[in-house]
C-alpha positions as CSV (number, residue, x, y, z in Angstrom):
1,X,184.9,153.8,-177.4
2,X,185.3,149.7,-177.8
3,X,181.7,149.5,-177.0
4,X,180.0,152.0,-180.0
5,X,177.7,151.4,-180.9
6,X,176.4,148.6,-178.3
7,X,177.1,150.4,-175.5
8,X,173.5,151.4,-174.4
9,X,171.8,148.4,-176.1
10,X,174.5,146.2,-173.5
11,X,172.6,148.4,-170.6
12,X,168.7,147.0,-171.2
13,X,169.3,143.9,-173.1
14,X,171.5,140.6,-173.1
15,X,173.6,140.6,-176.2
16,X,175.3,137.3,-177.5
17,X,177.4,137.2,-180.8
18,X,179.0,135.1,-183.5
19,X,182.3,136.0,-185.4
20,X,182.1,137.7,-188.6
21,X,185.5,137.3,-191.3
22,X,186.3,140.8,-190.3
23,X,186.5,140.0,-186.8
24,X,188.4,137.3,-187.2
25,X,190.5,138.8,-190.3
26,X,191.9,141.5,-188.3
27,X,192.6,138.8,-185.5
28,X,190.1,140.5,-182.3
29,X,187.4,137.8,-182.5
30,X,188.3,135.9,-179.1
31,X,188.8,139.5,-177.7
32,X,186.1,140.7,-178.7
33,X,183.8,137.5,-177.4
34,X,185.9,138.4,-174.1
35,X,184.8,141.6,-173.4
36,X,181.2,141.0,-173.8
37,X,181.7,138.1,-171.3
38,X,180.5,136.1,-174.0
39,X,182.4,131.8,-174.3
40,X,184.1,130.8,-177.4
41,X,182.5,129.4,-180.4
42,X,180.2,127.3,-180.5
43,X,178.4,127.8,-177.2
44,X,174.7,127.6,-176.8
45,X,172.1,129.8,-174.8
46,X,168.4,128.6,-173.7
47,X,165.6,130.7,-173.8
48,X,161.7,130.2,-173.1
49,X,161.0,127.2,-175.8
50,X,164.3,128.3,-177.9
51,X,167.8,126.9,-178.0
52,X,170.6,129.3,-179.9
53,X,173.5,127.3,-181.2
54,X,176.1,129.8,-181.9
55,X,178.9,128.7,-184.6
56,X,182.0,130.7,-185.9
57,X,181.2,130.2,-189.8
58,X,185.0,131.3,-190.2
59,X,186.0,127.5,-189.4
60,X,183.6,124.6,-190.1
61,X,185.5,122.5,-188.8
62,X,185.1,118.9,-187.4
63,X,184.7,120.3,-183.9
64,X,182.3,122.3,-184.8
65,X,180.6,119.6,-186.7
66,X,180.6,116.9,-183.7
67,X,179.6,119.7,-181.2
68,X,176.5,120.7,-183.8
69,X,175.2,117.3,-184.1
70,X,175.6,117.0,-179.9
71,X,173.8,119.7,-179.5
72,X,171.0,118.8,-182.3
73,X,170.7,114.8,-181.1
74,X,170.1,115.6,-177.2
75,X,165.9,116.8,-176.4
76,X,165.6,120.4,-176.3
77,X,162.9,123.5,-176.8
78,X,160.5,123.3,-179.7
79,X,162.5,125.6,-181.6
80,X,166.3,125.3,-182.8
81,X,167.9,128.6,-184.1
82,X,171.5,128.4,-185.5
83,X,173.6,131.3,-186.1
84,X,176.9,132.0,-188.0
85,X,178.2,134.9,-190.2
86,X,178.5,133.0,-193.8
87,X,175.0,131.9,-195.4
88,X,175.0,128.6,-196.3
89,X,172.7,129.8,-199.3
90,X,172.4,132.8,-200.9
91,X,172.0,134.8,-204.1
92,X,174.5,137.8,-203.3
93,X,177.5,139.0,-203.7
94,X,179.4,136.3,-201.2
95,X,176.8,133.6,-202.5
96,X,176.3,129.9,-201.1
97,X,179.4,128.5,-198.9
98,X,179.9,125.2,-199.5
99,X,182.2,124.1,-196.7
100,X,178.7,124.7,-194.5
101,X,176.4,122.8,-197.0
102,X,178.9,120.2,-197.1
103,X,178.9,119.7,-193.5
104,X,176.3,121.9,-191.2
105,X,173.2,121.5,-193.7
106,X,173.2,117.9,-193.6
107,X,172.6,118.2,-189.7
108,X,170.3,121.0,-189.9
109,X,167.9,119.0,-192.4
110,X,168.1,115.5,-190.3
111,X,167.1,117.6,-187.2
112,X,164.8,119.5,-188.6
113,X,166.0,122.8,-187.3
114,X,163.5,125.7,-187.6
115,X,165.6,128.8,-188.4
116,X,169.3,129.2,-189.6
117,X,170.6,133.0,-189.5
118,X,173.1,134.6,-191.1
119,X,174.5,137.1,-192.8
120,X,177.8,138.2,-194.5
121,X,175.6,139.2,-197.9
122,X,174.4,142.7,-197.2
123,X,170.9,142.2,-198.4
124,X,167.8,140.2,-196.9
125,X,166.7,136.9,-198.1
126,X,164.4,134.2,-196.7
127,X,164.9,130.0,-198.1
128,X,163.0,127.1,-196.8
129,X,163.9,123.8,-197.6
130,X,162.2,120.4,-198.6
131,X,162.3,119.5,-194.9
132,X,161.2,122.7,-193.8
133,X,164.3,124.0,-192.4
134,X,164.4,128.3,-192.6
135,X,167.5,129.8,-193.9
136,X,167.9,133.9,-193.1
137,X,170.3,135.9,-194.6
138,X,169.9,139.4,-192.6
139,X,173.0,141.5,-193.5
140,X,171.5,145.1,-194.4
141,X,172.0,146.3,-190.7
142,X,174.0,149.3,-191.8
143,X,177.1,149.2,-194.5
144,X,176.6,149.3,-198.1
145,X,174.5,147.3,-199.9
146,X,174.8,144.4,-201.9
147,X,173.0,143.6,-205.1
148,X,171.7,140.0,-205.4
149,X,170.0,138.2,-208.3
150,X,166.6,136.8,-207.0
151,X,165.6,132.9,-207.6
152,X,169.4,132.5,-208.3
153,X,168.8,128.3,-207.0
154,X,165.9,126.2,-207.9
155,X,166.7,124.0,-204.3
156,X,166.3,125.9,-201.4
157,X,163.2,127.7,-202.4
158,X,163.9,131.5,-202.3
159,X,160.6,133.0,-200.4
160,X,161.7,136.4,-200.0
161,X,164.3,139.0,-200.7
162,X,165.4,142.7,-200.6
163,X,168.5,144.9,-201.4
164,X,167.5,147.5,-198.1
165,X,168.8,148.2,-194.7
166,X,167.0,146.4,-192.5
167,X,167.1,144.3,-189.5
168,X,165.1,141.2,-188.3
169,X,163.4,140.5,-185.2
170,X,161.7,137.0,-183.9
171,X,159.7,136.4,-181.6
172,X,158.7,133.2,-179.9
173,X,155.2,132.1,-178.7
174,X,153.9,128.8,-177.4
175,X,154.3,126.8,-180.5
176,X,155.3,129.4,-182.9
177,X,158.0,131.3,-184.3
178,X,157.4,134.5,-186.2
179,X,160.2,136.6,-187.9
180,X,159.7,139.6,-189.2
181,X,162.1,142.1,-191.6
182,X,161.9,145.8,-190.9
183,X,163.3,148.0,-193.5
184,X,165.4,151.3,-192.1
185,X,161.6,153.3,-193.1
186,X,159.4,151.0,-190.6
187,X,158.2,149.2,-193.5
188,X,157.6,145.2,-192.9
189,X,159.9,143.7,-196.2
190,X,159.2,140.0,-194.9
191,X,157.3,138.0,-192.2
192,X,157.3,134.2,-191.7
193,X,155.7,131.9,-188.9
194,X,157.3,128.9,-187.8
195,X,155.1,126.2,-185.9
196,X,155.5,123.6,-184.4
């Protein structure tokens, strides 16, 4: 019963995880991190020419802060990819959080990270910065929706956006990075390359 519905996903594929506000609302987000054998936040996990840098967006914190630039300053894979729950832009219901483009987007932009995901808006939206640094909010993956008001910011540029059910898968080649954004119905809403 705790596992639905992961449980057969957890059998053919790793899983790794941030904390959304519910989890950590309801007070089960280190339990939950637990049972899925996963460290606390902020941890990172290497993959072929990808780093994940997993933060708890329910605390930007200095800790977090010092561990994100650590993390960012040291050589690594072509591609950085940062996750948290809250968006540090976005045109929805929740909107922009300013703790995390007070303090996280300053070190995403210097380091020129390639992808920032999150999610906490239930709607899809793609932004890419000056600098070139991607910012993903993917949060149609099964409540209700949220409605958003496209272009809502002149600075990041919005490049894409939806009010469906969706999700968003990446994949990582050589020297590039594609996402795509699959509606519930198959249909492609948004694709993106990264290179590097």
């Amino acid at each position: 019963q705790l596992d639905l519905p992961y449980a057969d996903l957890r059998k053919t594929r790793p899983l790794w995880v941030t904390l959304g506000n519910h989890d950590v609302a309801v007070g089960h987000g280190g339990a939950q991190l637990d049972h899925l054998g996963l460290p606390p936040l902020p941890y990172a996990k290497e993959l072929a020419g990808v780093q994940l840098l997993f933060l708890d967006g329910n605390r930007v914190d200095e800790e977090q802060t010092l561990w994100l630039e650590d993390q960012l300053a040291r050589s690594g894979p072509p591609f950085r990819v940062v996750v948290f729950h809250q968006p540090a832009y976005s045109c929805g219901y929740h909107g922009s959080t300013d703790s995390v483009i007070d303090r996280w987007v300053p070190i995403f932009e210097r380091h020129r990270v390639a992808l920032v995901l999150n999610a906490h808006d239930h709607h899809y939206e793609r932004f890419l910065s000056k600098s070139g640094v991607t910012y993903v909010v993917t949060g149609g993956g099964g409540r209700n929706l949220y409605p958003y008001l496209p272009r809502c910011m002149d600075e990041p540029v919005e490049q894409a956006g939806a009010m469906l059910h969706h999700f968003v898968g990446i994949e990582v080649r050589d020297r590039s990075l594609t996402l795509t954004a699959v509606a519930d119905d198959d249909t492609v809403i948004d694709q993106t390359t990264i290179k590097r």
